[in-house]
C-alpha positions, -999 to +999 in steps of 0.1 A: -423-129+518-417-142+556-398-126+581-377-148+607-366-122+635-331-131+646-324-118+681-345-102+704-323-070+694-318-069+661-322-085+627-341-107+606-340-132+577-361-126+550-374-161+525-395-165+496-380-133+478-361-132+444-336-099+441-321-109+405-361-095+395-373-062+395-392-060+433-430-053+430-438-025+450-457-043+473-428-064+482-404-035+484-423-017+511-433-050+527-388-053+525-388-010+539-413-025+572-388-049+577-356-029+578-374+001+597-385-031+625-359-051+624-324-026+613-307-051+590-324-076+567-310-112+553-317-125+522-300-160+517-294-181+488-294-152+464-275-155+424-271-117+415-249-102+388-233-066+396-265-049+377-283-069+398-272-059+430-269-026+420-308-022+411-314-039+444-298-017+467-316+010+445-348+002+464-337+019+492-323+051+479-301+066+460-261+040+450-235+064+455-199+056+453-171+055+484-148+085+491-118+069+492-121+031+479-129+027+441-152+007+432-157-018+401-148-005+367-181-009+355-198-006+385-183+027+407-208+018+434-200-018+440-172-023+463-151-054+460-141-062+496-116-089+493-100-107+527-067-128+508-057-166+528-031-154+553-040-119+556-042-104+588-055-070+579-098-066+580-109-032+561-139-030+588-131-050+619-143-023+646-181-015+652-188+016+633-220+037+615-203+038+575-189+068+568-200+096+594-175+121+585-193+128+561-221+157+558-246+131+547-236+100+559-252+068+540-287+055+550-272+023+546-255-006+524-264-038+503-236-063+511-234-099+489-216-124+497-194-136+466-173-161+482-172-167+523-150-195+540-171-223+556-173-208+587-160-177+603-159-138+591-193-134+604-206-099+605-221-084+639-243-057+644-261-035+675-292-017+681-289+020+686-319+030+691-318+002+725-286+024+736-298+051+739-333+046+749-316+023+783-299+050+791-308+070+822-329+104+825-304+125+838-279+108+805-303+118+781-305+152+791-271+155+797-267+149+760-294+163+745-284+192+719-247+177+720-228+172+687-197+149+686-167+152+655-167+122+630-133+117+617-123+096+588-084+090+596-059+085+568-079+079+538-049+053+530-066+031+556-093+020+530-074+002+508-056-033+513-026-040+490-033-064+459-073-065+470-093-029+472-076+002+458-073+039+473-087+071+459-065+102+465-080+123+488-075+148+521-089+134+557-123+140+564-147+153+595-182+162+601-202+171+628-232+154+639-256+153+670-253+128+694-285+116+690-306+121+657-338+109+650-347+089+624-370+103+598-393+075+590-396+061+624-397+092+647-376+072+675-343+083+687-308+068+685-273+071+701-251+083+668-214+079+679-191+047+671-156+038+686-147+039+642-149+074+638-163+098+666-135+115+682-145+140+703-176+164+714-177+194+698-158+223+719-140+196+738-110+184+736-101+141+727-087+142+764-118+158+777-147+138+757-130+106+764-146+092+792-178+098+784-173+086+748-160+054+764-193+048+784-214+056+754-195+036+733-191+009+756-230+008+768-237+003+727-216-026+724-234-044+752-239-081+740-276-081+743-280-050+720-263-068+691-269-101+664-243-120+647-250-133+611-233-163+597-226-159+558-234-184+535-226-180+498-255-159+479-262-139+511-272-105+511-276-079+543-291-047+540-286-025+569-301+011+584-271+028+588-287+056+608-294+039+634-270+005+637-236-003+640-214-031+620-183-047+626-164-078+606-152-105+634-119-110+621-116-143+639-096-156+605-074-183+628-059-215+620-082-237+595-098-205+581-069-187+573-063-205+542-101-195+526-110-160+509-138-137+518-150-117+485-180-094+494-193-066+469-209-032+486-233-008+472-237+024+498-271+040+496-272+076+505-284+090+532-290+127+546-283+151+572-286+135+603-311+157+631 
């Protein structure tokens, strides 16, 4: 197997690797070094069926299914993510960590790429570990043993009408430190995302603001982050801990008359320290 860093940041392809077979387990730690160096992994050129995918994404922990999307019939972990020609609406279009209201957020996600439009619907991604550790002394202290609130919003904002389908369900939050460490690499990360955190815990949204802003803002910084350009067969598998995501919904003109069908397995994760 040969990795192909992407960015200095962030990222890298993976060749000469099969996922419709069973992963030796050679391979599949060679594929754990990889996503612990690099965040999110790239497979191209992939053919996987749903069982496929689904024993894929096993490889890095446990398939568990989405609070408030369904998934397929079959297949309660896969996520059809479906952008329709002419749409406007993108389920995941601002940078967040997947699902941090909840107690156990995911450790991450297998995403593969059914059908993509020739060009356009990339997916970005940023380095959390790098905001945090530029940050200064005196901001690192400063937030050191803070927690911030992780809300979900309406849970009818994860479904798109004709394409992905609702579960009933009440608003969710959770609380979570600032900064957690990750458990395999010992190395800490900035955990808050413009998606979901909405305040510091003890604080009010009016209070936590500005400092969220900063935070969030000093994460999004350009040279922190990767773009990937899909290509039909493509699979990413990010570290959710310690990344964010976003879809650039840059669906103008041309583009707007091609469909984007990905399919999702979350892999759970644990309680972030």
């Amino acid at each position: 197997m040969n990795v192909n860093p992407l960015a200095g940041a962030l990222g890298a392809e993976l060749s000469g690797v099969n996922l419709s077979q069973t992963l030796s387990p050679e391979v599949r730690e060679e594929m754990l070094d990889a996503l612990h160096q690099h965040l999110v992994i790239f497979i191209r050129d992939q053919e996987l069926t749903c069982a496929q995918h689904h024993a894929f994404a096993g490889n890095f922990g446990p398939q568990i299914e989405h609070p408030f999307t369904k998934g397929l019939d079959e297949w309660p972990e896969i996520i059809e993510i479906i952008r329709s020609p002419g749409e406007a609406y993108s389920w995941d279009s601002k940078f967040h960590s997947d699902l941090m209201f909840l107690e156990e957020p995911p450790m991450g996600a297998s995403l593969y790429a059914v059908e993509v439009p020739p060009y356009g619907g990339d997916t970005m991604f940023v380095n959390m570990y790098l905001a945090y550790e530029t940050l200064s002394d005196g901001m690192k202290k400063l937030l050191s043993g803070l927690r911030a609130i992780n809300h979900s919003g309406s849970p009818a904002n994860y479904a798109t009408p004709g394409a992905m389908t609702g579960k009933q369900g009440e608003a969710m939050e959770a609380s979570h430190p600032v900064v957690r460490t990750h458990p395999a690499t010992g190395r800490k990360a900035l955990f808050v995302s413009p998606g979901f955190t909405r305040r510091f815990e003890g604080m009010t949204d009016e209070e936590s603001r500005p400092l969220l802003d900063f935070l969030c803002g000093h994460a999004l910084r350009p040279e922190f982050s990767c773009r990937f350009r899909w290509s039909p067969g493509a699979v990413a598998v990010w570290d959710n801990r310690v990344s964010l995501h976003r879809a650039v919904p840059d669906f103008f003109g041309e583009v707007d008359r091609y469909r984007r069908v990905m399919h999702r397995v979350t892999i759970g994760g644990d309680r972030p320290v």
